[in-house]
C-alpha positions as CSV (number, residue, x, y, z in Angstrom):
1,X,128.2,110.0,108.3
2,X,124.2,110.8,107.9
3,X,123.2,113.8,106.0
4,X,122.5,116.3,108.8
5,X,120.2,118.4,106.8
6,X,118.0,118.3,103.5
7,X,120.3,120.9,101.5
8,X,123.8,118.9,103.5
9,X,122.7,115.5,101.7
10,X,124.9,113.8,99.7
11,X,122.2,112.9,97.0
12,X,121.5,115.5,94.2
13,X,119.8,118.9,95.4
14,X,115.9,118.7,95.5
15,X,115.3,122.2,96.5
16,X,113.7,122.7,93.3
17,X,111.0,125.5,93.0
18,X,108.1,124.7,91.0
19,X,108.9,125.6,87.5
20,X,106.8,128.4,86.6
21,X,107.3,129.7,90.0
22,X,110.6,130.0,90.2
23,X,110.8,133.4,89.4
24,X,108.8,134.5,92.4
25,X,110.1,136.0,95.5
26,X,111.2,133.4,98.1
27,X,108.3,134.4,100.4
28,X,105.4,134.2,97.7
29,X,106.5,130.8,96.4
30,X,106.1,130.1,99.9
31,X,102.9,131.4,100.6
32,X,101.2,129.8,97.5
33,X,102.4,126.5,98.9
34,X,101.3,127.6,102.1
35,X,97.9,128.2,100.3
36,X,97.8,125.2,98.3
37,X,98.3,123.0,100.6
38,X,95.5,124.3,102.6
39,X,93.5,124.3,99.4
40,X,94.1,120.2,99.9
41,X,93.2,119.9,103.3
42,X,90.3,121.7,103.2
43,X,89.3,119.5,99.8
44,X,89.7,116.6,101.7
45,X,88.3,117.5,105.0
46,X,85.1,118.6,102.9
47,X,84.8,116.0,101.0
48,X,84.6,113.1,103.8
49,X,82.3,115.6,105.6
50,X,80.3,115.4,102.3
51,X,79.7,111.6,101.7
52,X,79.6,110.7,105.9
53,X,76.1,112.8,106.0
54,X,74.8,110.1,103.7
55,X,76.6,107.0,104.6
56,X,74.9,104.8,107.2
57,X,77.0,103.0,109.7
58,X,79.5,100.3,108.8
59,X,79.3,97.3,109.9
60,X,81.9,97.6,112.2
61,X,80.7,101.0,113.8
62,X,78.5,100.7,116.3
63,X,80.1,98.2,118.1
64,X,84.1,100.6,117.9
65,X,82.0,102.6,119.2
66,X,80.3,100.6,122.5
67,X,83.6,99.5,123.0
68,X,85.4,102.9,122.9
69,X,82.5,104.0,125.4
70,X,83.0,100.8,127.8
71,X,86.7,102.0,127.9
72,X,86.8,105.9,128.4
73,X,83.3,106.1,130.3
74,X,83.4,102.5,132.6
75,X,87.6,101.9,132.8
76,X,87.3,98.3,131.6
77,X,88.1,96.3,128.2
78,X,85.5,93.7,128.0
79,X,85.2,94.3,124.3
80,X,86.7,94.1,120.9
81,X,90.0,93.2,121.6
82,X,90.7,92.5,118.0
83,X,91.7,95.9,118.0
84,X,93.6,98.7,119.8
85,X,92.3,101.7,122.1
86,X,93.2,104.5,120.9
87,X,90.7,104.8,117.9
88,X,87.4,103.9,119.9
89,X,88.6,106.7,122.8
90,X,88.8,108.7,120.4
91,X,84.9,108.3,119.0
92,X,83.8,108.0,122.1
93,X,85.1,111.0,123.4
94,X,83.5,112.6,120.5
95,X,79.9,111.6,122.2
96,X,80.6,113.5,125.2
97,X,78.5,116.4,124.1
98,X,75.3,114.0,123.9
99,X,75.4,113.0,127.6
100,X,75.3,109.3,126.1
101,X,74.0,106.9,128.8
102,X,77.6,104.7,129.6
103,X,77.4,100.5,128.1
104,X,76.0,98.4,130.7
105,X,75.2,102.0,132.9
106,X,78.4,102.2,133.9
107,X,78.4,98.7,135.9
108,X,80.6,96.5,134.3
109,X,83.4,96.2,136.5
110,X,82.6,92.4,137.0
111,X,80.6,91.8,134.1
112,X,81.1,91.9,130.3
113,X,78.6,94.9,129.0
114,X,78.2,93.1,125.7
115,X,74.6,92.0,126.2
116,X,73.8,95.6,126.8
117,X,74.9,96.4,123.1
118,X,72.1,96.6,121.8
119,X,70.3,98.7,125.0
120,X,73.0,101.0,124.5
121,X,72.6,101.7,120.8
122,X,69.0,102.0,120.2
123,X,68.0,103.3,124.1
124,X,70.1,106.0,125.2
125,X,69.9,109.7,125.1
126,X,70.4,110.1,121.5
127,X,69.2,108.4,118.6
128,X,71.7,105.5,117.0
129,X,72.9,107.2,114.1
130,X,72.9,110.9,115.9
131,X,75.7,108.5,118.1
132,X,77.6,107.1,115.4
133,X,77.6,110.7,113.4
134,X,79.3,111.7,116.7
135,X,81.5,109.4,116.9
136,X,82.6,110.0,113.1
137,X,83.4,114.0,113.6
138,X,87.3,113.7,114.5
139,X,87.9,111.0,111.9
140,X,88.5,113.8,108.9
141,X,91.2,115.6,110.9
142,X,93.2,112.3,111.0
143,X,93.2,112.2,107.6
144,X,94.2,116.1,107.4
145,X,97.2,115.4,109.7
146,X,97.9,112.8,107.3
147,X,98.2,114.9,104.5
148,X,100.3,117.5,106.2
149,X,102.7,115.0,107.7
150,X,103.1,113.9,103.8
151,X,103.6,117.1,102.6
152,X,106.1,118.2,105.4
153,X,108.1,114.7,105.1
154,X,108.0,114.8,101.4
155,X,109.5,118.5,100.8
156,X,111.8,118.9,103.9
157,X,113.5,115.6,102.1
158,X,113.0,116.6,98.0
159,X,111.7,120.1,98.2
160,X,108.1,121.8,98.2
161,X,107.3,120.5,94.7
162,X,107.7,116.9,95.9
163,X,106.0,117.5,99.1
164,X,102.7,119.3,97.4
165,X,102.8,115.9,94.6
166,X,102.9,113.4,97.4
167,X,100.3,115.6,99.9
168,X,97.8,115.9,96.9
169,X,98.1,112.1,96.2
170,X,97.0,111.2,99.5
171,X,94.6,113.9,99.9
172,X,92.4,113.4,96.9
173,X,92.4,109.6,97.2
174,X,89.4,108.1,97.4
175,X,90.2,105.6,99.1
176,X,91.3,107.7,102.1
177,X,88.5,110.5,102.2
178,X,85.6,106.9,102.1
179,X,87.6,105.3,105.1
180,X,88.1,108.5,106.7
181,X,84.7,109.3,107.3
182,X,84.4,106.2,109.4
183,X,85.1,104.8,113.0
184,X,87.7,102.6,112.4
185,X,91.7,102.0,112.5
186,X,93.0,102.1,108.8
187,X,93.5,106.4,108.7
188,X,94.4,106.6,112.1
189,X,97.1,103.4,111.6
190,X,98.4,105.8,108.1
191,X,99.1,108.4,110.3
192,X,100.9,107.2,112.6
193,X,102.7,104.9,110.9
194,X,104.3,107.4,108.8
195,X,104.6,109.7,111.3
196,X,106.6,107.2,113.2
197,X,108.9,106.3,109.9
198,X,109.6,110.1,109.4
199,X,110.4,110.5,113.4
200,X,112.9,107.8,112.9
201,X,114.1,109.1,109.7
202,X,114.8,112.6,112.0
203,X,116.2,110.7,114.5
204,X,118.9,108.9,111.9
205,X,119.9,111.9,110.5
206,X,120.2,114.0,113.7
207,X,120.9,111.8,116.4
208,X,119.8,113.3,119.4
209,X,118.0,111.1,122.4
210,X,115.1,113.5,122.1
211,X,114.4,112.9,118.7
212,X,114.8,108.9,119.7
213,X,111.8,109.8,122.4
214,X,109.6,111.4,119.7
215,X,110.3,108.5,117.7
216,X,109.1,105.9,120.7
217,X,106.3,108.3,120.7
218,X,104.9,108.0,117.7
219,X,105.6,104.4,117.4
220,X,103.4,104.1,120.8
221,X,100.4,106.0,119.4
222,X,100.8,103.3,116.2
223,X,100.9,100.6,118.6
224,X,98.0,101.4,120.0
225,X,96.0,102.4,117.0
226,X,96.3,99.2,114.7
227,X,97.8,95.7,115.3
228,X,99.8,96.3,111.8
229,X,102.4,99.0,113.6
230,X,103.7,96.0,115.4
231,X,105.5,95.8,112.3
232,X,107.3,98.9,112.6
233,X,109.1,97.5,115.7
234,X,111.6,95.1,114.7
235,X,112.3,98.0,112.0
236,X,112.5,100.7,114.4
237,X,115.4,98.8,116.4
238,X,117.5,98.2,113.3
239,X,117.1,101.9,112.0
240,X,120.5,103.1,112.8
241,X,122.0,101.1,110.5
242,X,120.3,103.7,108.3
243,X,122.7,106.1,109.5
244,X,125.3,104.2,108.4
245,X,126.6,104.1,104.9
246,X,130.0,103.8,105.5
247,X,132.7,103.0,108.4
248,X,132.1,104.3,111.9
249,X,133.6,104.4,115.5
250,X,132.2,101.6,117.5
251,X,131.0,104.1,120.0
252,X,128.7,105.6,118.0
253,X,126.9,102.7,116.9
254,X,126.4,101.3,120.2
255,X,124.9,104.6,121.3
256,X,122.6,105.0,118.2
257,X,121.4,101.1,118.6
258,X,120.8,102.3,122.9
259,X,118.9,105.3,121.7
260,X,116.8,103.3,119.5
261,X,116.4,101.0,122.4
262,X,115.5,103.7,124.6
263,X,113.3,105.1,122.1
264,X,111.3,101.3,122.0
265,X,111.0,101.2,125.7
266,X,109.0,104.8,125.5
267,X,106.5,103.0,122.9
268,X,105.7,100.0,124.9
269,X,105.1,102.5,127.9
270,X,102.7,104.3,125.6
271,X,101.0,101.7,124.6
272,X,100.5,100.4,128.0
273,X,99.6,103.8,129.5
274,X,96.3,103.4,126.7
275,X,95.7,99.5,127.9
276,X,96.2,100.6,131.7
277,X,93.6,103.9,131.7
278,X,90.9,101.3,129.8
279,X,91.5,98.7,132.0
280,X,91.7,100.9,135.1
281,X,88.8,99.6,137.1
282,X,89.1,96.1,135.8
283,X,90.2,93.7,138.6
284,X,93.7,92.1,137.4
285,X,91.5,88.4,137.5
286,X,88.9,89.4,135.8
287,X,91.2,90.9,132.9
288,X,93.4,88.0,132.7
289,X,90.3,86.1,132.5
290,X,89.0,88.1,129.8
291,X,92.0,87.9,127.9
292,X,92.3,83.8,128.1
293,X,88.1,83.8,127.1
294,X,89.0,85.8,124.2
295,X,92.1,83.5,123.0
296,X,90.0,80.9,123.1
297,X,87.2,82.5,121.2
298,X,89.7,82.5,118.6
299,X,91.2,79.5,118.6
300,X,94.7,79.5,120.1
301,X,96.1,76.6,121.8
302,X,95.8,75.9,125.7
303,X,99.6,76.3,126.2
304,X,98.9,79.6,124.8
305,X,96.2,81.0,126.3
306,X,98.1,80.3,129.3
307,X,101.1,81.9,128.6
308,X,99.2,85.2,127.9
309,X,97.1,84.9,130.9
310,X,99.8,84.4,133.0
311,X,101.1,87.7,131.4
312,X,98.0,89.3,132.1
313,X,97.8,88.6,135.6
314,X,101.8,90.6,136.2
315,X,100.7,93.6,133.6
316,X,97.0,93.5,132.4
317,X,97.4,96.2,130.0
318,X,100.8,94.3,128.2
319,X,98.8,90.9,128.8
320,X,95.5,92.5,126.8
321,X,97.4,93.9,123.9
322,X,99.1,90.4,123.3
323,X,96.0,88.7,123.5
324,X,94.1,90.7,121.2
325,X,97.7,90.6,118.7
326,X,97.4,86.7,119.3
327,X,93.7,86.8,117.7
328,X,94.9,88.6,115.3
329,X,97.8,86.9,113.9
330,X,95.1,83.8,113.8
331,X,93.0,85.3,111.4
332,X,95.6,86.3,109.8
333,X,97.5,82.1,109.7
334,X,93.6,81.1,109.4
335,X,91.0,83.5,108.1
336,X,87.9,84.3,109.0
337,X,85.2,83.0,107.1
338,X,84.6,83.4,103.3
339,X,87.3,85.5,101.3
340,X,86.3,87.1,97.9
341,X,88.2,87.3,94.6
342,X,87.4,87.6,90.8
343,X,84.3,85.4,91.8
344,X,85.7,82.9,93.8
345,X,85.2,82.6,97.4
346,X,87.6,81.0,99.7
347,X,88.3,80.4,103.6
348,X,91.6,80.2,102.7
349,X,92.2,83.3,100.7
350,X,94.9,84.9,98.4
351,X,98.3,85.7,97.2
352,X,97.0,87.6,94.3
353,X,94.3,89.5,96.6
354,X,96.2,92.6,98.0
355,X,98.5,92.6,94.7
356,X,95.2,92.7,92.8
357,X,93.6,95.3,94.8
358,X,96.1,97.7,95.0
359,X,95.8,97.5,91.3
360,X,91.7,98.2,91.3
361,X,91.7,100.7,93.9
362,X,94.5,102.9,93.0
363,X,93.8,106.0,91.4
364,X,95.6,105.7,87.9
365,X,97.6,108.5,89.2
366,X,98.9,106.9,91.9
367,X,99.6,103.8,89.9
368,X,101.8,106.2,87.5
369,X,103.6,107.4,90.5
370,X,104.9,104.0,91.3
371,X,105.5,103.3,87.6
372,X,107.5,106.6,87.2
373,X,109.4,105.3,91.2
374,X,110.3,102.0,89.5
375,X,111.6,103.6,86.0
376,X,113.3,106.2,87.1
377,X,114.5,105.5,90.8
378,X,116.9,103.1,89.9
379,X,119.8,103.4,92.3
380,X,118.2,106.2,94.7
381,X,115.3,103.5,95.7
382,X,118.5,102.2,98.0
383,X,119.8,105.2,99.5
384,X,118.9,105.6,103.3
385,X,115.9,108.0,102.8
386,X,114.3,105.9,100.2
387,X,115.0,102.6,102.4
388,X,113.7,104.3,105.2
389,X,109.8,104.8,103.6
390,X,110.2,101.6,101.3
391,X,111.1,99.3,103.6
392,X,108.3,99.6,106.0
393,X,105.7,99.3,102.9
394,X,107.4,96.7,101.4
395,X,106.9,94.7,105.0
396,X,103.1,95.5,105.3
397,X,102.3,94.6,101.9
398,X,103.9,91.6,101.6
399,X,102.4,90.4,105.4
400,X,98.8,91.0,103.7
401,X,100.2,89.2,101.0
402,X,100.4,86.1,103.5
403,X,97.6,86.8,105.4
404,X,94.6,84.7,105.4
405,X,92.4,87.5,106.2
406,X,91.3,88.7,102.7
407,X,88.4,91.5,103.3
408,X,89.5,94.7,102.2
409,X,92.0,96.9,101.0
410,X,92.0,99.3,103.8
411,X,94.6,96.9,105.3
412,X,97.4,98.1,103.3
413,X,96.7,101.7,103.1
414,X,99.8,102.6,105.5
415,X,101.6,101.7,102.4
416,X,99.9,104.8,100.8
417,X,102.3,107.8,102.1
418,X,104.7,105.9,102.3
419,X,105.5,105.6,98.5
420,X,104.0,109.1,98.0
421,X,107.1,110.9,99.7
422,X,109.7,108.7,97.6
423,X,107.8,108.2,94.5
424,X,107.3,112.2,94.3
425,X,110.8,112.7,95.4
426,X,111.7,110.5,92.7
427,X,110.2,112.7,90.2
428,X,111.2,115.9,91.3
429,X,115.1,114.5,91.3
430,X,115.0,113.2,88.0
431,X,112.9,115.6,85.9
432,X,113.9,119.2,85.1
433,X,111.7,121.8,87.3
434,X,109.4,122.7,84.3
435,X,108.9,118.6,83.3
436,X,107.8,118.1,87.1
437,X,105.6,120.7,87.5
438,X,103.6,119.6,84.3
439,X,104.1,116.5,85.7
440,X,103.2,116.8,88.9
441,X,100.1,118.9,87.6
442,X,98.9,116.4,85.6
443,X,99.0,114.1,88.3
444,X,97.5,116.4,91.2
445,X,94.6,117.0,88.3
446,X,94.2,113.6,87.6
447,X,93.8,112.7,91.1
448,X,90.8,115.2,91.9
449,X,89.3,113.9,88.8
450,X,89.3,110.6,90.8
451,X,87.9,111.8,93.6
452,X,85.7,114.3,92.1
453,X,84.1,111.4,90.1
454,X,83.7,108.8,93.0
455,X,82.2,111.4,95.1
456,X,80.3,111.0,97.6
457,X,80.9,107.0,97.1
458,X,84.6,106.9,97.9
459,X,84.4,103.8,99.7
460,X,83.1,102.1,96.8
461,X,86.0,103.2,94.4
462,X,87.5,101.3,91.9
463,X,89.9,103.1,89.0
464,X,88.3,103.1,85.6
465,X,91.4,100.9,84.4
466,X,89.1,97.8,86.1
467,X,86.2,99.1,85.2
468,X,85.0,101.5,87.9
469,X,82.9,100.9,90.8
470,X,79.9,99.2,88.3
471,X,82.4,96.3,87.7
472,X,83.7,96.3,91.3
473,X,82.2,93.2,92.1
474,X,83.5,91.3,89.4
475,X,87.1,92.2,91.3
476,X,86.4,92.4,95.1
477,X,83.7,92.2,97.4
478,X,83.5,93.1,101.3
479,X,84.5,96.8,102.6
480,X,86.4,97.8,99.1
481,X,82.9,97.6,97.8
482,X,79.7,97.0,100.5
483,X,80.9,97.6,104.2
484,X,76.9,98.5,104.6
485,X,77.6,102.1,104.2
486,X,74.3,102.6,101.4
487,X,71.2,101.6,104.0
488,X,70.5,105.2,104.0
489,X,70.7,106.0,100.5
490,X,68.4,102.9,99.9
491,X,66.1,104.1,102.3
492,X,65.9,107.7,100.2
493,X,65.7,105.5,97.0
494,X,62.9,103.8,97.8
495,X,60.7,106.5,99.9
496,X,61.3,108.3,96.5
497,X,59.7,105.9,94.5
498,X,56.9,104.2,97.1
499,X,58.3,101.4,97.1
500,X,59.4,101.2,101.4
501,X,57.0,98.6,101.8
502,X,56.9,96.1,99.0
503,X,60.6,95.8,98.5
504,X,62.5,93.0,100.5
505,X,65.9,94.2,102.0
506,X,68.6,91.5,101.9
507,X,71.4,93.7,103.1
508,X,73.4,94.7,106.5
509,X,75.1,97.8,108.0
510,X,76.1,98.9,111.7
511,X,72.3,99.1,112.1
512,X,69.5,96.8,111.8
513,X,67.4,97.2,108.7
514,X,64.1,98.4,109.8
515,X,65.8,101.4,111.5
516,X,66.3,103.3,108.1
517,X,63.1,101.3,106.5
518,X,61.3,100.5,108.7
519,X,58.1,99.4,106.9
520,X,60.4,97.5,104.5
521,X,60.2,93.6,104.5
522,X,62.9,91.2,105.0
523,X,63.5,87.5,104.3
524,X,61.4,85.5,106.9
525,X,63.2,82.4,107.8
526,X,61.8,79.0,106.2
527,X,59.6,80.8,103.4
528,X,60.1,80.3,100.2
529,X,61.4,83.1,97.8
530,X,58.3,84.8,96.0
531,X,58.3,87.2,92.8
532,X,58.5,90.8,93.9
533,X,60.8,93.5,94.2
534,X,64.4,92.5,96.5
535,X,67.6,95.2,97.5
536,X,70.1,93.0,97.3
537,X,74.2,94.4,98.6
538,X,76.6,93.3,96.8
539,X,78.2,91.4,99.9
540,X,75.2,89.2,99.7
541,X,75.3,88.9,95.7
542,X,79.4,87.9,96.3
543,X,79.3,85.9,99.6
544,X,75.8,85.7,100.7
545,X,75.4,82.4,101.6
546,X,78.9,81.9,103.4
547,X,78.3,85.0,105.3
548,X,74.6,84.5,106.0
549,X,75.6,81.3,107.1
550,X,77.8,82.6,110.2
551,X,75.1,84.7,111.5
552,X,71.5,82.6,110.8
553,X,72.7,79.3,110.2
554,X,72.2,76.8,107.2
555,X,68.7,77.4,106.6
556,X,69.5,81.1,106.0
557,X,72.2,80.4,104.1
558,X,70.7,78.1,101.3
559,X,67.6,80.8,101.7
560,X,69.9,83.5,100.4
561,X,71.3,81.1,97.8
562,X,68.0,80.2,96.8
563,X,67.1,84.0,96.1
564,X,70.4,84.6,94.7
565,X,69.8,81.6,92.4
566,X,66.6,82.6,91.0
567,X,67.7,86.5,90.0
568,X,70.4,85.6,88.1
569,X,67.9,83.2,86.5
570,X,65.2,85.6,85.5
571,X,65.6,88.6,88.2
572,X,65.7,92.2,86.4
573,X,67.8,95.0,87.4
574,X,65.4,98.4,88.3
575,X,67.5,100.7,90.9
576,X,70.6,101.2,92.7
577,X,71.0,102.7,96.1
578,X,75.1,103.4,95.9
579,X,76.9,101.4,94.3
580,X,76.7,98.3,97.0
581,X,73.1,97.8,96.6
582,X,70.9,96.8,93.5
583,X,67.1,96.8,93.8
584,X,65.8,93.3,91.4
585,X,62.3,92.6,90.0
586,X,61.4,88.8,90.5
587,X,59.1,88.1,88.0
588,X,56.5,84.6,88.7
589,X,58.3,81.2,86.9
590,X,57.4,80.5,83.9
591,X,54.0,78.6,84.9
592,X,53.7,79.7,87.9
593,X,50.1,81.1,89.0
594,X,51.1,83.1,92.1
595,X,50.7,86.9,92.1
């Protein structure tokens, strides 16, 4: 039978106090972990809130946003359908307080509002980035729930010594607190994700159909927060087996299996409840239409796009989320335009890139963690509770590790917690109670050193064991580096030094350039590349001319390379705005007479 409780397992006790605090009463141990743990929340929470003042919007942004508007404000899902609901409702709700002007005014019933993006962004009732820092403000309470569902996973399984470890690595993570402060999936898809795994676990242990339901429930919300959780699902049907070390009656396996199954049909009702309220005044043609214009955007075959329009047209909202899932499982098989790693660029991308980046953009303490998990877990990495976290993260790593789809290593941040609640429980099992609190300690410490370092450039983090966000590039390029999130600083830099209107931006965010510096210049299709003074990102130094190429054709492209060509030729380094974008000085070739 399944442990029915943390102190009724069958593995050794992990009610450990925390060393030094063992002595305390019961109820003060538990108020200073009570307190400590909010000490890491609010570290957190305050520390996204400190870098998003400066960091302009993403590339991917502004556009969440419009789309998360179209859906809650208009009740139709034109837009974006490379990506889930629930996120971009959740920005857009966020603008409701600025009486922002709805995409396309509200008409778009019959038409697409896309060629209203623009309108939208830089017309309405507030100013673009007063939008997007809207948008932002329930993003750092994701990432607080995250940490709290860590910490409360994490000691109800190996005590409060193990949860605090595994909260603190996940709160102090740079990696977290940079994509935290933005509109977009990868914190939301942590959340939920583990939420859904530790729902399950409950639901192993203590079979009840209500804690199945809770379990459908949270696997809905991860449904419909990133196309990853789908994942989850053909590991949330085989779960009971978790359940089940050792001989039992027929009966109850066949009703755990129909609970799970229960608990399934919940989360695809959840999901479709999101699809059906964004798609509510969207004629049934017109979305099925949508969703076959879309396929084909991307690529799929006819039979295809047939099959999920025909879907479309019986359920629009199951018909939308397979079609944006189709898209995305071909970027996955086929990329989607240039990859970056240790200087090579690549359609096709990587093996080695997710292995590689979760190696650059750990924190070392993190990367100890797992060290200490593989040393010391030995056997206990296959009991149920360990299977139950290491399984899923074991899945969504190695899919990155197949995907073609090589920009960033926010992908696999679900991983994250994941490892967190086993790795510390590993710890806090093996090591006496005074050996893991140093331990854990040292670890905690280490972690805010990370973040205190990288702060307020978490995005840009790399570990100092690759040679810190300086040498980034030589390792990654893309969001783990330059997602666009240092226009703003750039536009501080150079007001600062007077130099707004004689340096040439070659750089893009959710924005256009001129709205941070706008008497800046930038590169003027068909002329030549003249000395002066160039702010160069790093995704232009890495993959200019592949990227350039996708959005200004091959005269921009071999412009860029042109420029790129002659700085690393004679170009000298003066400034940096971030660590994404680095201000040259072109000096004249040798012999050349212009000024």
């Amino acid at each position: 039978m399944a442990p029915t409780r943390a102190d009724e397992s069958s593995e050794p006790s992990a009610g450990k106090p925390l060393g030094p605090f063992g002595s305390l009463d019961r109820g003060v141990r538990r108020t200073l972990e009570a307190a400590l743990l909010a000490v890491l929340v609010t570290v957190s929470v305050f520390s996204v809130r400190g870098h998003q003042r400066d960091d302009s919007p993403i590339m991917d942004e502004t556009y969440h946003l419009f789309a998360g508007a179209e859906y809650l404000e208009n009740g139709t899902f034109w837009t974006n359908l490379e990506h889930p609901p629930l996120v971009k409702l959740l920005a857009a709700a966020a603008l409701h307080p600025l009486g922002a002007i709805p995409p396309g005014a509200g008409r778009t019933r019959d038409v697409s509002p896309h060629n209203s993006f623009l309108d939208w962004l830089y017309h309405n009732r507030a100013r673009a980035d007063a939008l997007v820092a809207a948008g932002r403000r329930p993003f750092p309470f994701l990432l607080a729930a995250l940490v709290v569902v860590v910490w409360a996973a994490a000691r109800r399984l190996h005590g409060p010594g193990a949860g605090l470890l595994a909260a603190s690595l996940v709160a102090l993570d740079p990696s977290f607190v940079g994509h935290a402060g933005v509109i977009h999936t990868d914190v939301a898809a942590s959340l939920t994700m583990t939420a859904t795994v530790v729902l399950v676990l409950l639901a192993v242990e203590r079979p009840s159909l209500a804690r199945w339901l809770a379990a459908g429930a949270g696997l809905g919300l991860a449904l419909a927060s990133k196309f990853t959780a789908v994942l989850l699902v053909p590991l949330f049907l085989l779960s009971p087996l978790l359940g089940a070390p050792g001989p039992r009656a027929r009966g109850q396996t066949r009703d755990a299996f129909l609970r799970a199954a229960t608990g399934l049909l919940l989360s695809i009702a959840v999901l479709a409840g999101f699809y059906a309220y964004c798609l509510r005044a969207m004629p049934v043609e017109r979305a099925a239409g949508r969703a076959a214009a879309f396929l084909a955007e991307r690529g799929a075959d006819g039979a295809t796009a047939a099959r999920l329009s025909s879907l479309s047209r019986i359920s629009p909202a199951l018909g939308h989320y397979a079609a944006g899932l189709a898209g995305v499982v071909l970027f996955s098989e086929h990329g989607r335009g240039a990859n970056y790693l240790m200087g090579r660029v690549s359609e096709e991308g990587s093996p080695l890139y997710f292995p590689v980046a979760f190696l650059v953009k750990s924190t070392p303490a993190f990367l100890a963690l797992v060290l200490a998990l593989l040393v010391l877990g030995r056997r206990e990495l296959l009991t149920p509770r360990s299977l139950a976290f290491l399984v899923p993260a074991a899945v969504v790593f190695l899919a990155a590790v197949r995907s073609s789809f090589n920009i960033g290593h926010r992908h696999i941040l679900p991983v994250y917690p994941l490892l967190a609640v086993v790795g510390a429980g590993v710890l806090a099992r093996r090591l006496s109670p005074r050996a893991f609190a140093a331990a854990a300690g040292l670890l905690a410490a280490s972690a805010a050193f990370s973040l205190q370092a990288s702060h307020p450039l978490e995005i840009a983090y790399f570990n100092r064991l690759s040679g810190g966000p300086e040498r980034g590039a030589r390792w990654l390029s893309d969001s783990n580096l330059d997602w666009g999130q240092d226009l703003k600083r750039l536009a501080s830099e150079l007001k600062r030094r007077g130099w707004e209107s004689t340096t040439t931006v070659v750089a893009y965010s959710g924005l256009a350039t001129d709205y941070f510096l706008p008497s800046s210049r930038v590169l003027e299709p068909g002329e030549p590349i003249r000395p002066g003074r160039y702010a160069v990102s790093s995704l232009i130094e890495t993959v200019g001319p592949s990227f350039v190429e996708t959005l200004s054709g091959e005269e921009g492209a071999r412009q860029v390379a042109d420029l790129l060509r002659q700085l690393r030729e004679r170009g000298r380094r003066v400034g940096r705005a971030g660590w994404s974008i680095t201000i040259w000085e072109l000096p004249p070739a040798p012999g050349d007479a212009r000024p």
